[in-house]
KEROVO-517936 format. One record per residue (C-alpha): x, y, z; residue in three letters. Coordinates in steps of 0.5 Angstrom, whole numbers, padded with zeros to 4 digits, always signed. Layout:
! KEROVO-517936
XYZala/...
This chain:
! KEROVO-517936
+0635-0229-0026unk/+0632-0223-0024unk/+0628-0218-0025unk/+0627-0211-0023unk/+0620-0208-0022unk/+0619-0202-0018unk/+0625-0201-0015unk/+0625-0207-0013unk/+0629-0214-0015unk/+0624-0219-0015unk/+0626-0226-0018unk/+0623-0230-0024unk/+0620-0235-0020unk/+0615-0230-0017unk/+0613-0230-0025unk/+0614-0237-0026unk/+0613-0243-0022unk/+0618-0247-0026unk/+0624-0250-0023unk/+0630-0252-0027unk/+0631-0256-0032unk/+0624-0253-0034unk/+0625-0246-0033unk/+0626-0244-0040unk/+0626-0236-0038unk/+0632-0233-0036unk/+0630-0226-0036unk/+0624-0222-0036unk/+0626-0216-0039unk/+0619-0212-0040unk/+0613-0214-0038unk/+0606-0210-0036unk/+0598-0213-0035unk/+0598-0213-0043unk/+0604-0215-0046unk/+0612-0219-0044unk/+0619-0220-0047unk/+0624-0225-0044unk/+0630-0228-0047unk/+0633-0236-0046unk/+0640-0237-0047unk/+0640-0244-0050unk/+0646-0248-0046unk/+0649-0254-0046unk/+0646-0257-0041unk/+0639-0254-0043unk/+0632-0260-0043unk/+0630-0260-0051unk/+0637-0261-0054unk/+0638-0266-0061unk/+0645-0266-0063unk/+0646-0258-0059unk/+0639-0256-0063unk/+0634-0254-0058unk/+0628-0257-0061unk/+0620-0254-0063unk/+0619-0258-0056unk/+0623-0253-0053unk/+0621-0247-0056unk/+0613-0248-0055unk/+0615-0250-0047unk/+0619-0242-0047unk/+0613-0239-0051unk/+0608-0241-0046unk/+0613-0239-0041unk/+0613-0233-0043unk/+0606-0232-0044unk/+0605-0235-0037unk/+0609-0229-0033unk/+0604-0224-0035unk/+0598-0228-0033unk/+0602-0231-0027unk/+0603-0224-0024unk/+0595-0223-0022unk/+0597-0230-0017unk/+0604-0227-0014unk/+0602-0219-0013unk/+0596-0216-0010unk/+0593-0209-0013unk/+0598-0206-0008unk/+0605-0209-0012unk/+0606-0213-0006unk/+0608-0220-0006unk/+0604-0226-0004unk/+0608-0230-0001unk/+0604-0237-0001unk/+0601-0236-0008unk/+0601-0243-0012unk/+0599-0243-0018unk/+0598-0249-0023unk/+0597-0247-0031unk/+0597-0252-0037unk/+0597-0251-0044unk/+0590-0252-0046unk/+0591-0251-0054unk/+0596-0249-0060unk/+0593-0246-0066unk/+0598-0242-0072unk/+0604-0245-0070unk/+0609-0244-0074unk/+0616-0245-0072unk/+0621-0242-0077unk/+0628-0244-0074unk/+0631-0247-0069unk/+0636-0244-0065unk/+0643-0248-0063unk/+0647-0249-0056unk/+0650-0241-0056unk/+0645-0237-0058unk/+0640-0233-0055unk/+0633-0232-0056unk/+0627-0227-0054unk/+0620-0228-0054unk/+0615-0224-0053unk/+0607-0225-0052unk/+0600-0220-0052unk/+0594-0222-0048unk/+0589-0222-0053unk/+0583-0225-0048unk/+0583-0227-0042unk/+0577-0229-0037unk/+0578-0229-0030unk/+0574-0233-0025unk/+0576-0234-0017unk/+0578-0241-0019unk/+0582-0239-0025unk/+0584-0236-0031unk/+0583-0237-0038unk/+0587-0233-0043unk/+0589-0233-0050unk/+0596-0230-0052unk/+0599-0227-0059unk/+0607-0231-0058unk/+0613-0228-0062unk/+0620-0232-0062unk/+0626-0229-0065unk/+0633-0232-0065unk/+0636-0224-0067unk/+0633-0220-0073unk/+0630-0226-0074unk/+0623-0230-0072unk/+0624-0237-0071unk/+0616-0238-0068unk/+0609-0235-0068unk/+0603-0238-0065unk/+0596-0236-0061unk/+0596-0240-0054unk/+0591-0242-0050unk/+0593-0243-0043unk/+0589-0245-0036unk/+0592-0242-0030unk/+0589-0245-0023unk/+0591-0243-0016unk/+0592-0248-0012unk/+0593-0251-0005unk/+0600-0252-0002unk/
């Protein structure tokens, strides 16, 4: 459930403040201040799953995800790179829009996700973005949709 960036490990919490069994993310593959890609490994014992079908509930949990990471990491880094070791951040999905779920993937397959920021404002409280989300199941797009998400910096 790491990561490399510059070298160096970094683990996925550092993105993600989620914990199992919501952490819907395995693996960020790519990610820059623009765009991400992870991928998911739907597991038996995965939160979301109806007869060994991983539900639209899960797969709109593992878009925001993703598309978190990409604003998540303004919290964690500084400008430098360097970690900050106390960030919290909470964030919250404020609005869906052109959802379209196309299929579900079952117990045994993989997914990969990726995300474009199309808008993001910041403020010393928080930060709103808009992001483009993709998820495929292989070859094929099982998810498309434009989400809008909240980020908050918090206190421990």
């Amino acid at each position: 459930m790491d990561i490399l960036r510059n070298d160096k490990k970094i683990e996925i919490k550092k993105y993600l403040p989620h914990c199992k069994p919501m952490l819907m993310v395995d693996i960020i593959s790519e990610i820059t201040n623009e765009q991400v890609k992870t991928s998911f490994d739907i597991v038996s014992d995965t939160v979301f799953l109806e007869n060994d079908v991983f539900q639209e509930v899960g797969l709109i949990e593992n878009a925001a995800q993703t598309c978190s990471a990409i604003v998540g990491q303004s919290y964690f880094f500084d400008e430098n790179h360097q970690e900050i070791e106390d960030a919290h951040v909470l964030g919250f999905i404020s609005s869906i829009k052109n959802l379209k779920v196309y299929g579900l993937p079952k117990v045994g397959d993989s997914i990969e996700t990726k995300a474009v920021l199309a808008s993001k404002f910041d403020t010393a409280a928080y930060c709103m973005c808009t992001m483009m989300v993709e998820t495929f199941k292989g070859d094929e797009k099982i998810l498309d949709a434009e989400i809008n998400l909240l980020l908050q910096k918090t206190q421990s």
